[in-house]
VOSEZA-100164 format. One line per field, with one value per residue (C-alpha): residue number from 1; residue in one letter; x, y, z. Coordinates in nm, 2 decimals. Layout:
num <- NUM;...
residuo <- A;...
px <- X;...
py <- Y;...
pz <- Z;...
This chain:
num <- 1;2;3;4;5;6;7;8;9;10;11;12;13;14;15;16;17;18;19;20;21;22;23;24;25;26;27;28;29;30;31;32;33;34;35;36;37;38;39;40;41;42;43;44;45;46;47;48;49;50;51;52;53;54;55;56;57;58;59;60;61;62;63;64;65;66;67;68;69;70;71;72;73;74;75;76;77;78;79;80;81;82;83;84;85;86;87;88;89;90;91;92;93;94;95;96;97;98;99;100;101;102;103;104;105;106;107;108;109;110;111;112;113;114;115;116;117;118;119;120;121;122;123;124;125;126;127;128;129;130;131;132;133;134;135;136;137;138;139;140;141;142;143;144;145;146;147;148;149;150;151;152;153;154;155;156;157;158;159;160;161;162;163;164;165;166;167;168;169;170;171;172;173;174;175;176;177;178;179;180;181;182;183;184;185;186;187;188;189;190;191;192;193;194;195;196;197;198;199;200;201;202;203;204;205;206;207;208;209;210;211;212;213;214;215;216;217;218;219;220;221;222;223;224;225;226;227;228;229;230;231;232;233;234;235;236;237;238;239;240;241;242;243;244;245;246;247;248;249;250;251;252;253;254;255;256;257;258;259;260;261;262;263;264;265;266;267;268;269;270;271;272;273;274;275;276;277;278;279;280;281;282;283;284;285;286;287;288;289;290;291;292;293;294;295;296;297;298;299;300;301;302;303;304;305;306;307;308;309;310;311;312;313;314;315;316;317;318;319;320;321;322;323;324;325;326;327;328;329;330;331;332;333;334;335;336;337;338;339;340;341;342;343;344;345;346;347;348;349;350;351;352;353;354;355;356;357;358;359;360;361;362;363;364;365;366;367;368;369;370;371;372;373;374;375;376;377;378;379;380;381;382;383;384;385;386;387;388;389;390;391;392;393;394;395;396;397;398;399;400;401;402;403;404;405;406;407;408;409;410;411;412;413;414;415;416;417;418;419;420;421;422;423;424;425;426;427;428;429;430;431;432;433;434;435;436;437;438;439;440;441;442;443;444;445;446;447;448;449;450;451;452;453;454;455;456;457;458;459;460;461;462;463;464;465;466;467;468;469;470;471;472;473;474;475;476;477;478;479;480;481;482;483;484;485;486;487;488;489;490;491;492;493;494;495;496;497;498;499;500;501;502;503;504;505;506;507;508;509;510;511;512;513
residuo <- X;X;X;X;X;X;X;X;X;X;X;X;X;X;X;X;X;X;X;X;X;X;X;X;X;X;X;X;X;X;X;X;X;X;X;X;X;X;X;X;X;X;X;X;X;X;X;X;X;X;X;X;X;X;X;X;X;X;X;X;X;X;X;X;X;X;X;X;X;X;X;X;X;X;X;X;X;X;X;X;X;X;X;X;X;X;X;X;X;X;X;X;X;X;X;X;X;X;X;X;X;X;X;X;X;X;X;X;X;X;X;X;X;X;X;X;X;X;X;X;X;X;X;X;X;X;X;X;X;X;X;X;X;X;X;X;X;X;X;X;X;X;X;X;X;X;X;X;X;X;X;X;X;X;X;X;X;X;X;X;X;X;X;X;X;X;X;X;X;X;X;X;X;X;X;X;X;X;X;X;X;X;X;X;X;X;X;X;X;X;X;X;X;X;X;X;X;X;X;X;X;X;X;X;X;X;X;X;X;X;X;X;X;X;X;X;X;X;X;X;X;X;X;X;X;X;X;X;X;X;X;X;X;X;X;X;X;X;X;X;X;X;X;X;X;X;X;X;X;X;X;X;X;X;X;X;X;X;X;X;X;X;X;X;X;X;X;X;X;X;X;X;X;X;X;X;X;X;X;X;X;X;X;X;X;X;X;X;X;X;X;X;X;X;X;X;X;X;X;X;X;X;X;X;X;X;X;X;X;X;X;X;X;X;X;X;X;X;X;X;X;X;X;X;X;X;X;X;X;X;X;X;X;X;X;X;X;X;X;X;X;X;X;X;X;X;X;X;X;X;X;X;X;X;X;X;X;X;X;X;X;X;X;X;X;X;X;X;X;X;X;X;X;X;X;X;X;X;X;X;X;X;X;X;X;X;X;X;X;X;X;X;X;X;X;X;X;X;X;X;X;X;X;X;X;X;X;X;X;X;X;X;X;X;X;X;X;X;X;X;X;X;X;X;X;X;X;X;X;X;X;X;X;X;X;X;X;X;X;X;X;X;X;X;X;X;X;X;X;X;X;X;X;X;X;X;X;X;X;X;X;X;X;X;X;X;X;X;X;X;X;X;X;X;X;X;X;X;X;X;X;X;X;X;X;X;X;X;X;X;X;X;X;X;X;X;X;X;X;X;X;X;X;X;X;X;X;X;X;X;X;X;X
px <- 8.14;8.40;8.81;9.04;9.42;9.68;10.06;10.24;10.62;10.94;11.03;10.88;10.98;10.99;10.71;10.44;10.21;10.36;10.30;9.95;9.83;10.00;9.70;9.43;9.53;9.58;9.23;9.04;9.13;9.03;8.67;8.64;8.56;8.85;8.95;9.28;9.25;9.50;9.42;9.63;9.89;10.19;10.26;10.29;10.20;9.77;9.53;9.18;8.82;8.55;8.42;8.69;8.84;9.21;9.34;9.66;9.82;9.89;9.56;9.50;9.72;9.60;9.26;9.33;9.50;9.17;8.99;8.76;8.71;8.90;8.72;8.85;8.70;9.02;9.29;9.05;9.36;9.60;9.91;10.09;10.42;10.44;10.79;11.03;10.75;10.42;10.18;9.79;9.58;9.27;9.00;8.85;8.91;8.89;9.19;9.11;9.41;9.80;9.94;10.24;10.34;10.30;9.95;9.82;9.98;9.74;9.43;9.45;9.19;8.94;9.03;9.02;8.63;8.57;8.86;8.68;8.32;8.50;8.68;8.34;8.16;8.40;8.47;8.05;8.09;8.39;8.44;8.82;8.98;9.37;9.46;9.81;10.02;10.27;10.64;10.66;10.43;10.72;10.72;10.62;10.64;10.38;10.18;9.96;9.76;9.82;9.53;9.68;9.95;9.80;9.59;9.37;9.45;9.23;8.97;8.93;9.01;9.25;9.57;9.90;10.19;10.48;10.72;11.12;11.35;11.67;11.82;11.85;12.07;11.96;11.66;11.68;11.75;11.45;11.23;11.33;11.39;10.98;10.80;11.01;10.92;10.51;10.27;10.18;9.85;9.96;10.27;9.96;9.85;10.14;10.07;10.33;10.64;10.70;11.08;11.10;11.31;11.56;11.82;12.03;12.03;11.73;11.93;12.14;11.88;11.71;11.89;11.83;11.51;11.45;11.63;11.39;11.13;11.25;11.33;11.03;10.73;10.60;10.66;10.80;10.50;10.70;11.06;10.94;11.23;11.32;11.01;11.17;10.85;10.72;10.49;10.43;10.61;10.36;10.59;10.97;11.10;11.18;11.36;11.66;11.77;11.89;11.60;11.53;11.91;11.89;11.79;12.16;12.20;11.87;11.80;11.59;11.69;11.44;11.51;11.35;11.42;11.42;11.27;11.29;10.90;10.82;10.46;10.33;10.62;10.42;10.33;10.65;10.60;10.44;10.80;10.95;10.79;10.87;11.17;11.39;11.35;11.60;11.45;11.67;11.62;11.86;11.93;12.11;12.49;12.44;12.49;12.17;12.32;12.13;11.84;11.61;11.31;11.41;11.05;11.00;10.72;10.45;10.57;10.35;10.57;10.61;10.75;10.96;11.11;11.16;11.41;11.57;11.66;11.81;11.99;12.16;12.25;11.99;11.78;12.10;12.11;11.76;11.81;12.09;11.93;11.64;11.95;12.10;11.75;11.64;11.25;11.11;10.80;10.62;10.34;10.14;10.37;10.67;10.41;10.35;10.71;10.76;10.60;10.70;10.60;10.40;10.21;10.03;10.23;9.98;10.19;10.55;10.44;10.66;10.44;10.56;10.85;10.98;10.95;11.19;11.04;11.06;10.67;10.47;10.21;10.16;10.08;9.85;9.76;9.42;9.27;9.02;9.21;9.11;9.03;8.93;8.95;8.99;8.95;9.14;9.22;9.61;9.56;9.67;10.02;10.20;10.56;10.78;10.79;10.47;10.32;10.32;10.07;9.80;9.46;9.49;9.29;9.42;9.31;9.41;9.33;9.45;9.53;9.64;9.56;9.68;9.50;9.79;9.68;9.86;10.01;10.03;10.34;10.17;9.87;9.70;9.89;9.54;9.15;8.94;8.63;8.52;8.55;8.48;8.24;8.11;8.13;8.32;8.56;8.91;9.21;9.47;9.84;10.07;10.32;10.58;10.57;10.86;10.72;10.99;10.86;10.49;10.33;9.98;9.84;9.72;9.85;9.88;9.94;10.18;9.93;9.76;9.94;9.89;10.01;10.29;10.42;10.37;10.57;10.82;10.84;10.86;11.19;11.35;11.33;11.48;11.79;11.77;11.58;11.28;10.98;10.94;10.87;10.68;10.36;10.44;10.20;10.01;10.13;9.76;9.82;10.21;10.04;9.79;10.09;10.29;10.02;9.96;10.31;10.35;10.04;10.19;10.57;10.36;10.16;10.49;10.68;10.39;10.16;9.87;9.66;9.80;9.68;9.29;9.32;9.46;9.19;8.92;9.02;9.04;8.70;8.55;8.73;8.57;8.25;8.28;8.37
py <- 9.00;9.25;9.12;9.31;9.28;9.57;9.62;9.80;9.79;9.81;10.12;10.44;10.42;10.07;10.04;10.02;10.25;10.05;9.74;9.87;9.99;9.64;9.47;9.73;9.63;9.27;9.21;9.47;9.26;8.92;9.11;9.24;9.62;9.68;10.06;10.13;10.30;10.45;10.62;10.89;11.02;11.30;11.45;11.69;11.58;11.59;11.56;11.75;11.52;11.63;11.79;11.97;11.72;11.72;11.37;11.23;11.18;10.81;10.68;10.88;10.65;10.32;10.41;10.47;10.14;9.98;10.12;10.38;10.77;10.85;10.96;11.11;10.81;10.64;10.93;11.01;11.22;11.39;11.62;11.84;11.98;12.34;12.33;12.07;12.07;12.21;12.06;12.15;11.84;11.76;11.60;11.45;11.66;11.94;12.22;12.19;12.35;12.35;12.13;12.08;11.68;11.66;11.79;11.60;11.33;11.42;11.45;11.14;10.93;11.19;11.06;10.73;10.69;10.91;10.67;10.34;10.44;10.66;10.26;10.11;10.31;10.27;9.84;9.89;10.00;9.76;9.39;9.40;9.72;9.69;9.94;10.07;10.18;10.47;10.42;10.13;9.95;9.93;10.27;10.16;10.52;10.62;10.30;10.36;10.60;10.47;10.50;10.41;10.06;9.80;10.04;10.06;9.72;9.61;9.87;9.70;9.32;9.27;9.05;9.20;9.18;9.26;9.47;9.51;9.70;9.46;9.79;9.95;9.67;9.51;9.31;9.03;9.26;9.45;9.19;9.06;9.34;9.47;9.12;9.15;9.49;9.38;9.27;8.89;9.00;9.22;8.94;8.73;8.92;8.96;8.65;8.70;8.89;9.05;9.12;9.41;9.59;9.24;9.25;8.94;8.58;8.47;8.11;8.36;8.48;8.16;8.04;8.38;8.36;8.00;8.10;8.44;8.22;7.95;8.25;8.47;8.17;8.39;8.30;8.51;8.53;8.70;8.85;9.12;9.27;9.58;9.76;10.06;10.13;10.50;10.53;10.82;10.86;10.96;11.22;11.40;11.09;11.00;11.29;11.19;10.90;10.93;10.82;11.18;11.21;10.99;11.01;11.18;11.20;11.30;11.65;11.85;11.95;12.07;12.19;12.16;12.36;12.12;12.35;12.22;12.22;12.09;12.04;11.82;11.69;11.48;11.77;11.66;11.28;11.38;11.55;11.27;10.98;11.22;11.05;11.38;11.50;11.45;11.59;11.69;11.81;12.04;12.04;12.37;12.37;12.19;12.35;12.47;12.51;12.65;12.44;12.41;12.51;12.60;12.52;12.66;12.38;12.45;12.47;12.42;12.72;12.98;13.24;13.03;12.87;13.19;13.28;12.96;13.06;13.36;13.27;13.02;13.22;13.04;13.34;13.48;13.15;13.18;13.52;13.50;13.17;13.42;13.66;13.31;13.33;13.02;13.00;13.01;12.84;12.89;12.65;12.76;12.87;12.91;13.12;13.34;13.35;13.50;13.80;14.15;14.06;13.82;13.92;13.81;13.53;13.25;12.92;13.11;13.35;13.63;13.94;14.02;13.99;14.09;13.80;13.72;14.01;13.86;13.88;14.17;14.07;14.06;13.78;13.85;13.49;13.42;13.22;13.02;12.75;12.68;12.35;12.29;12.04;12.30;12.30;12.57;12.72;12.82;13.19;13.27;13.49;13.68;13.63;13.37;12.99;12.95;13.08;12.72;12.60;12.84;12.80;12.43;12.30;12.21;12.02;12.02;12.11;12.39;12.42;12.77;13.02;13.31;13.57;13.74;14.05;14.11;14.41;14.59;14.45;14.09;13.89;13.63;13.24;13.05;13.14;12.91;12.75;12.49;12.44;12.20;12.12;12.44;12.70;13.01;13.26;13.33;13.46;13.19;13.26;13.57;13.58;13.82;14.04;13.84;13.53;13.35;13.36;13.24;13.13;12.96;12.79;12.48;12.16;11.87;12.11;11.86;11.61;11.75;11.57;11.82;12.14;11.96;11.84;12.13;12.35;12.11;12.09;12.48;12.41;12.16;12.43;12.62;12.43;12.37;12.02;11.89;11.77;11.45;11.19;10.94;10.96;10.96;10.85;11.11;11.04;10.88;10.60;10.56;10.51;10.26;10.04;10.05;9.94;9.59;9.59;9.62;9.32;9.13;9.16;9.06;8.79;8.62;8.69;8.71;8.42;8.58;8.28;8.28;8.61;8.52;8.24;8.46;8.72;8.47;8.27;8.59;8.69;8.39;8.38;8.71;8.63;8.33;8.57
pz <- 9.99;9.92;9.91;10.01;10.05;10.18;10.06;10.35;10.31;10.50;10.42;10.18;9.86;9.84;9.53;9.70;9.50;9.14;9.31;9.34;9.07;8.93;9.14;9.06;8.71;8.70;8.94;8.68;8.39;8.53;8.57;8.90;9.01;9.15;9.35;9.58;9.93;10.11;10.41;10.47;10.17;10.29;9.95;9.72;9.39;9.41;9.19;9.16;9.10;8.88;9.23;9.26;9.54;9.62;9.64;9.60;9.25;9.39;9.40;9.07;8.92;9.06;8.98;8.63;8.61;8.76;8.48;8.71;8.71;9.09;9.34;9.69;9.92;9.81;9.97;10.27;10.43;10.22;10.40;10.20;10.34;10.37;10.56;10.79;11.05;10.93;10.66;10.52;10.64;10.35;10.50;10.20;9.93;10.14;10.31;10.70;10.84;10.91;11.21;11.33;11.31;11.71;11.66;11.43;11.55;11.87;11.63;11.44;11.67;11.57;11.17;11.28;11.29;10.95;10.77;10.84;10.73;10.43;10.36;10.43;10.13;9.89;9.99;9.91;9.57;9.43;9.42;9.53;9.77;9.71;10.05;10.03;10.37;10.39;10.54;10.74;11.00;11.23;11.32;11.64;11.78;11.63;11.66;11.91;11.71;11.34;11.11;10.77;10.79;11.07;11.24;10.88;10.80;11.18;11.05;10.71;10.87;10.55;10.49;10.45;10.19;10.31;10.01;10.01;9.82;9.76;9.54;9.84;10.00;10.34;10.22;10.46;10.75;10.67;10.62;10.97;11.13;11.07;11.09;11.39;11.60;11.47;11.75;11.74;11.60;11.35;11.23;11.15;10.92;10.70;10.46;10.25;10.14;9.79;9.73;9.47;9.25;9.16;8.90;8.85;8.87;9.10;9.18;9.35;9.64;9.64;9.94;10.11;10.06;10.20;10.56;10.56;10.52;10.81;11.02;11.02;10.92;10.65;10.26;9.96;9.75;9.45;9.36;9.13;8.87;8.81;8.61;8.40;8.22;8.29;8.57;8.81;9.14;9.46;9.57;9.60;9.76;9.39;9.33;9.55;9.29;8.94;8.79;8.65;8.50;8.28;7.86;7.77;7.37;7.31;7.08;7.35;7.67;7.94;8.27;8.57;8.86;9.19;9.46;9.82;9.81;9.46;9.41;9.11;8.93;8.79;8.54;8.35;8.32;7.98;7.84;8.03;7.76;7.45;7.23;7.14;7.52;7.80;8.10;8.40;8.73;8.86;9.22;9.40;9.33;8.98;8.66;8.47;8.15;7.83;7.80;7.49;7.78;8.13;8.35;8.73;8.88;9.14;9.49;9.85;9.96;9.70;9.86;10.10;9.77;9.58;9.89;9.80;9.45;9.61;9.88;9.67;9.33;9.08;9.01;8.87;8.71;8.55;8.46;8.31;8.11;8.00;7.86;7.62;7.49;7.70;7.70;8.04;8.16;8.55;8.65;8.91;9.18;8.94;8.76;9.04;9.11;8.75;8.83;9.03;9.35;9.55;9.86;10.18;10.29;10.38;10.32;10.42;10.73;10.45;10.41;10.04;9.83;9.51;9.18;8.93;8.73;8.39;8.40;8.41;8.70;9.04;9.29;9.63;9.76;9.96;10.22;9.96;9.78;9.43;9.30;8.99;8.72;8.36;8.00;7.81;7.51;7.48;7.34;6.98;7.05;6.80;6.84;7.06;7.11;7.32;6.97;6.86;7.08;7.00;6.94;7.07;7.33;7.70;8.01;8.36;8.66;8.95;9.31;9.44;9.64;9.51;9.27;8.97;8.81;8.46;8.35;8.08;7.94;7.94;7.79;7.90;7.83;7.78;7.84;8.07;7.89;8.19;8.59;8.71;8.44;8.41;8.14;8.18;8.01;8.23;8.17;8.28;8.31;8.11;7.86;7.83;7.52;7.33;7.38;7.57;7.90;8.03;8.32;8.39;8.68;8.50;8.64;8.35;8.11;7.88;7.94;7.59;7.37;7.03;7.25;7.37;7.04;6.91;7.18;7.14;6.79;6.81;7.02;6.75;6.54;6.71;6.70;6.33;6.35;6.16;6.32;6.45;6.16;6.32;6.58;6.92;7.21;7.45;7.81;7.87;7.58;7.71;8.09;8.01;7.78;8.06;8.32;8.06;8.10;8.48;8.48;8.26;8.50;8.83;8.68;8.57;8.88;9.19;9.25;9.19;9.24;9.63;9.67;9.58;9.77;10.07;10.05;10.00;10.32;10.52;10.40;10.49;10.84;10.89;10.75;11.04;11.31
């Protein structure tokens, strides 16, 4: 008999996705095969199976704190913004199309069907499905056709937990207020409330916390403090906060530019952990600065974005960076927006445009999207601050759609050795002839710990430092301490032993049924 237990929440961005991978965890080390679901993700920040799926980077995440290779039956339906309106719908792993949000709205029932039995073979396979919702399940416009907060939870006949943010002020109110606008079938499934993100003296909400309970009939399983320890974020949403401005004092500085339609963020978590490093994100009408490393990320919309660093002055910005001597890296779409031109506007509806130009090669992008888990060798160069890295051996993965051709003024930044598990020899990426600019299209790049201590270590020097002294974690090691650590926070805080007993009652009740 397989458990099962779902964490919807009253709004996004409420730690839903932390909260779990916290359960994924803490079910895993008590000895049960353990997987999260969600059914449909909106995001940007994906992640590519050894199929060469594309899932979200959220259920990524929570399957690597249960401990399992993931695997796409737990991100059935992944939308990835291309604009305000429009977004690419992946139907298990795979691009279907672009709809506008009234028309997919109008295909959903037909996902309905293939999300239960994609739910039902995964729930086959695992002892314990931890199923996460997206927004809130008082959305009640949208209601009539949900498939992935109590429309999934029906499907999947699991209890609910209700999450709050009490950082973002209203707790109470939004507690109410969603147990409130439910239907009397769907309140009854809520068996419990989880308030999250607490800082300060817990006698304080305690009588808060007895008149929610009087009011709505439904308990607070858990007040869950703030967790600081580095995790990653499922998409942009993050962005907004001042979580990223943080880590002033530190030696290294590393840009990010914040693109309105920032893909994969997540490539940076790795910098994030490093000691010396403060990494910033720098929003339009913010000062750039002179970094130690200036890096462009991926975008959903490259050529839509690359208008955006015109229209508002920060290629003049990056350029003139690139004159202070400021090393400049492109991933994937930054890549391609390196280059001379781009062309065939796909994402954008833009036929062509001219690049940054500080990278001899041209962009034309495609109808086939490539997905690809990779392993790389970064390629020996003779001259610049990418020199550090080479010779040393990468993983990743890619999503694109666009082909670059190199020039003769650039070489290649890596060379493929494996796709998707399969040997080959690519050219990946460029780098300029000094050294101090390159671009590739591999996604997790800093995820290999020895290249990025080395590029980074190539930067202290830069600045007249010495090389770290002591060992420093790869951002795998730092994820998996700070998954113990997010266990270790619930366990102390959430009763744990309520929520078997929860899921083991609604099992049986089903069972009975």
């Amino acid at each position: 008999m397989t458990l099962s237990i779902m964490v919807q929440g009253t709004a996004s961005d409420v730690g839903k996705s932390v909260l779990v991978a916290g359960l994924c965890r803490i079910f895993a080390q008590d000895g049960h095969r353990t997987a999260p679901f969600k059914a449909q993700n909106m995001a940007l920040n994906s992640w590519i199976t050894r199929a060469g799926a594309e899932m979200g980077r959220a259920q990524v995440f929570q399957a690597e704190a249960a401990g399992i290779e993931p695997d796409v039956r737990m991100n059935p339906v992944l939308l990835k913004p291309t604009s305000d309106r429009k977004s690419q719908v992946i139907v298990m792993g795979q691009a279907l199309c672009h709809m506008d949000a009234m028309d997919y709205h109008l295909y959903k029932p037909q996902l309905r069907e293939r999300v239960g039995e994609v739910y039902r073979s995964l729930a086959a396979d695992h002892d314990i499905i931890v199923i996460e919702g997206a927004g809130s399940p008082a959305e009640i416009n949208l209601r009539d056709r949900d498939i992935v907060n109590m429309g999934m939870a029906e499907q999947a006949n699991a209890p609910v937990l209700l999450v709050a943010d009490i950082d973002k002020g209203g707790v109470f109110a939004a507690i109410y207020g969603t147990l409130a606008l439910l239907r009397p079938g769907e309140k009854d499934r809520v068996k419990g409330v989880i308030i999250n993100k607490f800082r300060g003296d817990l006698a304080l909400l305690r009588p808060g916390i007895e008149q929610i309970e009087a009011l709505t009939d439904v308990p607070v399983v858990g007040v869950m403090p703030w967790f600081d320890e580095p995790l990653e974020d499922e998409d942009g949403v993050a962005l907004q906060g001042d979580k990223y401005r943080r880590g002033g004092g530190r030696e290294l500085d590393i840009a990010v530019i914040q693109l309105p339609h920032i893909a994969n963020f997540s490539d940076f978590n790795a910098l994030a952990v490093q000691p010396d490093v403060r990494l910033r994100y720098v929003k339009r009408g913010e000062s750039l600065g002179v970094p130690d490393l200036l890096i462009i990320p991926g975008s959903k919309n490259t050529l839509g974005d690359l208008a955006y660093l015109r229209d508002n002055g920060i290629d003049a910005d990056i350029h003139r960076a690139h004159g202070q001597s400021v090393p400049i890296l492109g991933i994937c779409g930054g890549f391609q927006m390196l280059g001379r031109r781009v062309a065939d506007g796909i994402e954008s509806g833009i036929a062509e445009t001219g690049g940054l130009g500080l990278l001899d090669c041209d962009t034309r992008f495609e109808p086939r999207k490539i997905t690809t888990q990779v392993e790389a060798g970064a390629r020996a160069l003779p001259a610049g601050v990418f020199a550090a890295g080479g010779g040393m051996a990468l993983t990743g993965y890619e999503i694109h759609m666009g082909q670059t051709t190199l020039g003769a003024g650039a070489r290649p930044f890596a060379t493929l050795t494996s796709q998707n598990g399969r040997a080959c020899r690519q050219d990946d990426g460029a780098v300029n002839a000094a050294g101090d600019v390159a671009g590739s299209y591999i996604h997790g790049l800093f995820d290999s710990p020895l290249f990025t201590r080395a590029l980074l270590d190539a930067l202290r020097e830069r600045r007249g430092l010495g090389k770290l002294d002591t060992p420093v974690a790869g951002w795998r090691e730092r994820k998996e301490l700070s998954f113990d650590a997010l266990a270790s926070q619930m366990r102390a805080h959430i009763d744990i032993p309520l929520l078997y007993r929860i899921m083991r009652r609604h099992a049986a009740k089903g069972e009975q049924a």
